[in-house]
C-alpha positions in Angstrom: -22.0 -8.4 -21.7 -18.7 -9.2 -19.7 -20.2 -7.6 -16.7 -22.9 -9.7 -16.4 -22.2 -12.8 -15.1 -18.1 -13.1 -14.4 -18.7 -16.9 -14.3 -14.5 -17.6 -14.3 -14.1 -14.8 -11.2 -13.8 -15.8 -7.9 -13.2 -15.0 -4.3 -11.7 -17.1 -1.4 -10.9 -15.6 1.5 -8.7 -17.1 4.6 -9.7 -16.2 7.9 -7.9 -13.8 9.0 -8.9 -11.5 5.3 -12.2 -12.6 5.4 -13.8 -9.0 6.6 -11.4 -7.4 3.9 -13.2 -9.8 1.2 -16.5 -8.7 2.6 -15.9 -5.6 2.2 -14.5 -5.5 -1.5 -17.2 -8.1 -2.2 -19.4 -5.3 -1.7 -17.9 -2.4 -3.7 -17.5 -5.4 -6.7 -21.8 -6.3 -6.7 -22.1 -2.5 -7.0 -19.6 -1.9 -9.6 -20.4 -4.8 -11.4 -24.2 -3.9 -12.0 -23.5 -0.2 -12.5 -21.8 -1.4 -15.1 -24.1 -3.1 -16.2 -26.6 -0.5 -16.5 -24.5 1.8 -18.1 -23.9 -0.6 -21.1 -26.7 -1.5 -21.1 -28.0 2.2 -21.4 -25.6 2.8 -24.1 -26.0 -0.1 -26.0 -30.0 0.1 -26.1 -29.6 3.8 -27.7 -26.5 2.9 -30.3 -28.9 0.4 -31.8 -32.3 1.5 -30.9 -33.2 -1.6 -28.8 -35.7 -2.0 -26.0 -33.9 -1.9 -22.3 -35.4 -5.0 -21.3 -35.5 -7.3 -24.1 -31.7 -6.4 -24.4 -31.3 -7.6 -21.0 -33.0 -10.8 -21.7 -31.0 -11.1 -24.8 -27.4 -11.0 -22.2 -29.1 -13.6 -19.9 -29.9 -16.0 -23.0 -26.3 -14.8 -24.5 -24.6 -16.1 -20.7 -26.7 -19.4 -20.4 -25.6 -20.8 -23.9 -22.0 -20.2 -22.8 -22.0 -21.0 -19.6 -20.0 -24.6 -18.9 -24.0 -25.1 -16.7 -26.5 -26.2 -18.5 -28.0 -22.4 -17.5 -27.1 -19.7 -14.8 -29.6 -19.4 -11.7 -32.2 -16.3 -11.8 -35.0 -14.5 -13.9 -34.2 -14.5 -17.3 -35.9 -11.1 -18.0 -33.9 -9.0 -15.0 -30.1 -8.5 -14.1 -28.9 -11.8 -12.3 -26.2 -10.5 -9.6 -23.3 -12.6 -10.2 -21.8 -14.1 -7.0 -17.8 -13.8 -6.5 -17.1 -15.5 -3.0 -16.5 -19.5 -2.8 -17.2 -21.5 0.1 -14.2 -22.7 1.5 -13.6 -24.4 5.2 -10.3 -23.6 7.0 -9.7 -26.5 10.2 -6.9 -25.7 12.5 -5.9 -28.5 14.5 -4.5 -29.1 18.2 -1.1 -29.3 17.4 -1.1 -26.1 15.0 -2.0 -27.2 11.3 -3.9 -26.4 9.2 -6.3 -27.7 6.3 -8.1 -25.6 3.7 -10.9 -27.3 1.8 -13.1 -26.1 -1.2 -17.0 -26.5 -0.9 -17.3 -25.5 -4.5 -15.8 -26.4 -7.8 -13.2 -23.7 -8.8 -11.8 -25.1 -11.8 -10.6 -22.7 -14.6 -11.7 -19.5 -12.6 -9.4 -16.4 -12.1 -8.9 -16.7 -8.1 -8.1 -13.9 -5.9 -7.2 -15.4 -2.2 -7.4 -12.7 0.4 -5.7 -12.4 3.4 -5.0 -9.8 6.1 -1.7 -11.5 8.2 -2.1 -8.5 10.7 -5.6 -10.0 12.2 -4.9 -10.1 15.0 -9.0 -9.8 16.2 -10.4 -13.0 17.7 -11.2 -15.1 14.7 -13.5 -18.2 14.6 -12.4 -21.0 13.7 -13.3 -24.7 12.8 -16.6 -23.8 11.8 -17.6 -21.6 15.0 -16.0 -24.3 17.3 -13.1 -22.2 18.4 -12.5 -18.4 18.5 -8.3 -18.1 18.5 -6.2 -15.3 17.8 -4.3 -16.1 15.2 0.1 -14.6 14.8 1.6 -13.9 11.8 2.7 -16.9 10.6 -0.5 -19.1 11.4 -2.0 -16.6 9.0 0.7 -17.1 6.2 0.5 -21.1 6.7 -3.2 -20.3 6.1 -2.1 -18.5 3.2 -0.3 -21.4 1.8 -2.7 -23.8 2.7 -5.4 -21.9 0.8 -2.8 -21.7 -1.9 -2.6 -25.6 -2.6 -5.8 -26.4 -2.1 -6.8 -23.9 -5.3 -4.2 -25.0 -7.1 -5.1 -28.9 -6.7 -8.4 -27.9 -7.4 -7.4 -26.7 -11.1 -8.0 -22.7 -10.5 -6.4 -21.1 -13.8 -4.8 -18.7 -12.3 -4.1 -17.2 -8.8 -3.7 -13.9 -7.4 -3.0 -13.1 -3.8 -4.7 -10.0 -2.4 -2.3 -9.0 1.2 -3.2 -5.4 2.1 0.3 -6.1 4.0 3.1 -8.4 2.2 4.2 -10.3 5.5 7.9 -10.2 6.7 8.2 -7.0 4.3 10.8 -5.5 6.8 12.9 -8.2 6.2 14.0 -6.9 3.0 18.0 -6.6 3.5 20.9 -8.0 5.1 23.1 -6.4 7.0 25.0 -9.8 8.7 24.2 -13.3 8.9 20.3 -13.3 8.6 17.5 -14.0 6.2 15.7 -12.1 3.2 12.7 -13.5 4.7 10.5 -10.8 2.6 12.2 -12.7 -0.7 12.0 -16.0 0.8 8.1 -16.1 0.7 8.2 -14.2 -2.6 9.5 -17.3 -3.8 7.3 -19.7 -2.5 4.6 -18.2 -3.6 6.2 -17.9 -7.2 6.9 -21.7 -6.7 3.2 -22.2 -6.1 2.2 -20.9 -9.1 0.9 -17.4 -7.9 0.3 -15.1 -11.1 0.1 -12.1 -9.5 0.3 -10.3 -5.8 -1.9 -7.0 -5.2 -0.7 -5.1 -2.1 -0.7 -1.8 -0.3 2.2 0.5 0.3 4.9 -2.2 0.0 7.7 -1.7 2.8 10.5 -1.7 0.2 10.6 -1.5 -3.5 13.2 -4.5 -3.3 10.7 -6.9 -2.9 9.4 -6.6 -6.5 12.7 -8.1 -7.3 12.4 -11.5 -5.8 9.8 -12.1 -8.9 11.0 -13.7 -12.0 7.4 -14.3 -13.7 4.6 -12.7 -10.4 3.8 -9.5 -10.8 3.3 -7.6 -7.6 1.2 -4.6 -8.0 2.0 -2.1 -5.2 -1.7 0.3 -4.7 -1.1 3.5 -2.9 -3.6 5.1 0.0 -2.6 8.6 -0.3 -5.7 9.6 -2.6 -7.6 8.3 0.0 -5.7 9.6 3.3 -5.7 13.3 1.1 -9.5 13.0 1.0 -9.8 12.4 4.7 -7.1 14.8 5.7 -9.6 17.7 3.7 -12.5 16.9 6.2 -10.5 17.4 9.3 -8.6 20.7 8.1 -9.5 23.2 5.7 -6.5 22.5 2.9 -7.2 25.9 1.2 -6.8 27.8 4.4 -4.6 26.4 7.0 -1.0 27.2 7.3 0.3 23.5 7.0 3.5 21.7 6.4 4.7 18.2 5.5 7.2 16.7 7.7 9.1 13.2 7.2 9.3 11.1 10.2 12.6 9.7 9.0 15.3 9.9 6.0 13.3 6.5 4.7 10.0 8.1 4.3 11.2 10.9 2.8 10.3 10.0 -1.0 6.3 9.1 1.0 6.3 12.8 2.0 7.7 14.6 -1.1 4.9 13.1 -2.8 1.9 14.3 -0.1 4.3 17.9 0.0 4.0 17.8 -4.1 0.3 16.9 -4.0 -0.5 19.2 -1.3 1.5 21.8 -2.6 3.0 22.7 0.7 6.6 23.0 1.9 8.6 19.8 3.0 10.5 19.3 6.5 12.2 16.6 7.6 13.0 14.8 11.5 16.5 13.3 11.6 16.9 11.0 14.4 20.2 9.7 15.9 19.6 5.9 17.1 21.7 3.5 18.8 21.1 0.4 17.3 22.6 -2.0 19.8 19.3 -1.6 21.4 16.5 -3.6 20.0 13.0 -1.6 20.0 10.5 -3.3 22.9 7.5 -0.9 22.9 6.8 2.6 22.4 8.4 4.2 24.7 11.3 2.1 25.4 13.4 2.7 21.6 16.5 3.3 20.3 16.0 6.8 19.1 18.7 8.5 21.3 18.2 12.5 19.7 16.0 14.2 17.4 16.4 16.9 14.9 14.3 19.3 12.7 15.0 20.6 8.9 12.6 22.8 8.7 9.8 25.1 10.7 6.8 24.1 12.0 5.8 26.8 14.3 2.3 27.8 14.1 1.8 25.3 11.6 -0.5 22.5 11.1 2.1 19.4 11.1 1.6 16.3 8.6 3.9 13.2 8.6 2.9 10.5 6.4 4.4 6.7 7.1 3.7 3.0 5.4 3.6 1.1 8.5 2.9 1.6 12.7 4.2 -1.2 15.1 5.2 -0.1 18.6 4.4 3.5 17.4 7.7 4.3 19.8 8.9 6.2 16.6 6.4 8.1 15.8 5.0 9.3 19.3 8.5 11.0 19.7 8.1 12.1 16.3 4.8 13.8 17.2 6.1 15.3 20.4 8.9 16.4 19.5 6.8 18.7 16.8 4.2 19.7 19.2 7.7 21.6 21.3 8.9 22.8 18.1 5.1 24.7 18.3 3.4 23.2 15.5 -0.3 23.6 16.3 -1.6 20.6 15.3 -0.4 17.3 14.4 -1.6 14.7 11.8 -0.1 11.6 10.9 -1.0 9.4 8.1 -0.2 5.5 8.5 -1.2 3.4 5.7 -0.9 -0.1 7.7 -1.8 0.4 10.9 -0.9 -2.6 13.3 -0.7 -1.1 16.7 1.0 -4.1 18.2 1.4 -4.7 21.9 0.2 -1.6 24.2 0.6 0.7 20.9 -3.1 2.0 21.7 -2.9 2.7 25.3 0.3 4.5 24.6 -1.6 6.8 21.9 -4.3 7.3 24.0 -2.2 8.6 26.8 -0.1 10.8 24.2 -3.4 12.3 23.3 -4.9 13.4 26.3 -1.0 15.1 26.6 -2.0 17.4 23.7 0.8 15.9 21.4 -1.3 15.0 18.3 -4.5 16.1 16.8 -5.8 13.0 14.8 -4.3 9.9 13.2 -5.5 8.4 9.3 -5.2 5.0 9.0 -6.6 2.6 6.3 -8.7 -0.4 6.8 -6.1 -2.8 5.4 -5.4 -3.8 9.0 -8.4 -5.1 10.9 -8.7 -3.4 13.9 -11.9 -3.4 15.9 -10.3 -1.3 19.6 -9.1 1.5 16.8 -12.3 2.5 15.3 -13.5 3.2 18.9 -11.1 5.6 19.2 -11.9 9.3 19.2 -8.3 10.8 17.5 -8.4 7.9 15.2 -9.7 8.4 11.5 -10.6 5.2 9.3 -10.7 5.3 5.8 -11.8 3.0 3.1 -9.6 1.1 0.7 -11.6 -1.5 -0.2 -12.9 0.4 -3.7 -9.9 0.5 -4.4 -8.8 -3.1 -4.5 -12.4 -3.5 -6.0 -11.4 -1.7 -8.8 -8.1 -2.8 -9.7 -9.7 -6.6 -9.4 -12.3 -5.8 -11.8 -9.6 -4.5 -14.5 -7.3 -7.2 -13.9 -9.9 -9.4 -14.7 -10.8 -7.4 -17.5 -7.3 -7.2 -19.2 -7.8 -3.4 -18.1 -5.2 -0.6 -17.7 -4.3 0.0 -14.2 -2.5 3.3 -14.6 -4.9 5.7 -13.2 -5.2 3.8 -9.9 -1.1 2.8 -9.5 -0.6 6.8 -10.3 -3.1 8.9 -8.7 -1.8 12.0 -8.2 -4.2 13.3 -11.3 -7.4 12.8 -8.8 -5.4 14.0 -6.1 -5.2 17.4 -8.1 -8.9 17.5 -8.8 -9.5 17.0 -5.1 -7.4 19.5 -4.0 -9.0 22.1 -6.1 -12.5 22.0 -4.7 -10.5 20.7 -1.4 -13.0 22.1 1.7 -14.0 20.1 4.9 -16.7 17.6 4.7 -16.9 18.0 0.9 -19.2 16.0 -0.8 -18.1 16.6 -4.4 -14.4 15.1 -3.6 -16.6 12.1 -1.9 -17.8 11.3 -5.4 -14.3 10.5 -6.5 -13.6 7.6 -4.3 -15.8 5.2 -6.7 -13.2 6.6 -9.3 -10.2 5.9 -7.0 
């Protein structure tokens, strides 16, 4: 049964992804021995065999082809198979780093996790240190992690980054980098299979690849579901605005979905001055295509830094008379004193709630009262699982057909849409 033991699948995660990798660790023990069962059930009944002697037939089935000698556990019960390797990550005094196996990895499918927007105290050199790691000491980590697998004779490798780092350096416009390219490359250099990310910046990236394959998951199934527990979809009066001409696409999709009418914010910005924080931008006037008066305002966006852009955003709808505002955010970093600014912003009166995903670790959010978490680490479960599987990923890359079945039984608090997520 190929959902018994996945002896080739494995998990290494880098320290800044290792909560991610917890957490889809845990959706991939359930899925895995539901699976299981279910065969198992089916199987039993197409050829009129007992349920248990059919599971110690799959146990006797894995330990002959296992590369072991035999696989640990009962042989007469379901043996839980385990996905995460052991692996050590020392950072040294002058900023290196080393990755090093504790376990033999050789011809497995390897999925290396890492979140490069940690930016939560980490521990490090095996409890030693606790360091807040930047950006690019989580991509070296990436790389180191990389190599190490590699050397170690993985068969292949796929990279799991809830965000792609650098993905907003995606063009030029004068004498600068394509920095989002640049590591696309490297990582094709290194032998990367595959990359398995959320809500990619800019479609451009895919084309750095030659031979990866970058598969781009989406949130909005996920952010719809939430989105029906705080309002009452059927009922309220709402409307789907685009914080800017480049998330416009991001919105006609939720406007389609929800099948609600589509505004749009125009902003005029002086781009001689660079962005600091979020109230110091470059957004010099702001404009509405649309109404939103008496309405219940959504704006839907891939990524959050400063948040400068979309606290004017908010108040500048909450004037136009929109009685509530909701914004979606798919990564949400919160960098610099993006929280205290939201906080402030909300005991103003000029939003209602904010969605974000868990693909950004973020402890001080969660404590947050106008801040809604939800949980995308089924997802990545699932389209793991069918990778490894040689499975179709259609249904999860285009969701919109669960987003319809949500939004027909779409009420607050409502436990039949919950039952989709393990779907999702």
């Amino acid at each position: 049964m190929p959902y018994s033991d996945p002896t080739d699948l494995a998990i290494v995660a880098c320290p800044g992804g290792e909560a991610f990798a917890n957490e889809v660790i845990t959706h991939l023990r359930h899925m895995y021995k539901h699976r299981y069962t279910l065969k198992n059930d089916v199987i039993s009944k197409r050829y009129d065999l007992d349920k248990a002697k059919l599971v110690e037939q799959s146990n006797l089935y894995n330990d002959l082809f296992t590369p072991d000698l035999c696989i640990r556990g009962n042989t007469d019960k379901y043996r839980a198979p385990s996905f995460k390797v052991n692996a050590s990550f020392t950072y040294f005094a002058n900023g290196e780093y080393k990755c090093e196996l504790q376990e033999c990895i050789r011809g497995k499918d390897v999925y290396i996790f890492q979140d490069v927007e940690n930016h939560e105290p980490i521990s490090m050199n095996n409890g030693k240190n606790v360091m807040r790691l930047s950006v690019n000491d989580h991509v070296m980590g990436l790389l180191v992690a990389i190599d190490a697998i590699r050397q170690a004779g993985a068969k292949s490798m796929t990279l799991v980054l809830p965000v792609y780092p650098y993905s907003r350096q995606h063009k030029k416009k004068g004498r600068e980098g394509l920095t989002a390219s640049l590591l696309g490359h490297i990582y094709e250099s290194m032998e990367v299979k595959r990359i398995i990310t959320l809500d990619l910046h800019s479609r451009e990236i895919v084309n750095a690849f030659s031979h990866t394959h970058c598969e781009n998951l989406h949130a909005s199934y996920q952010i719809i579901r939430e989105l029906a527990k705080v309002i009452d979809l059927s009922k309220e009066d709402l409307v789907v605005v685009s914080p800017d001409t480049g998330a416009i696409d991001r919105n006609k999709f939720y406007a389609t979905g929800l099948k609600k009418p589509l505004a749009m914010i125009y902003k005029e910005r002086d781009y001689s001055v660079v962005t600091q924080d979020a109230k110091n931008t470059n957004i010099k006037s702001v404009k509405l295509l649309g109404d939103v008066k008496g309405k219940v305002a959504f704006l839907a966006d891939d990524m959050l830094g400063t948040g400068g852009t979309l606290l004017k955003a908010m108040g500048f709808l909450h004037e136009q008379g929109a009685t509530k505002v909701i914004a979606a955010i798919s990564l949400p970093f919160f960098t610099g004193n993006a929280i205290e600014q939201f906080d402030e912003a909300y005991k103003q009166g000029l939003f209602y709630r904010i969605i974000g995903t868990n693909a950004v670790y973020h402890e001080e959010l969660l404590k947050r009262e106008w801040y809604i978490s939800t949980n995308v680490s089924g997802l990545f479960a699932n389209v793991i699982t069918r990778l490894h599987h040689n499975q179709s990923l259609g249904e999860l890359l285009d969701n919109r057909s669960i987003i319809d079945k949500l939004m027909k039984v779409s009420k607050p608090a409502d436990k039949d849409s919950e039952k989709e997520e393990a779907k999702a």
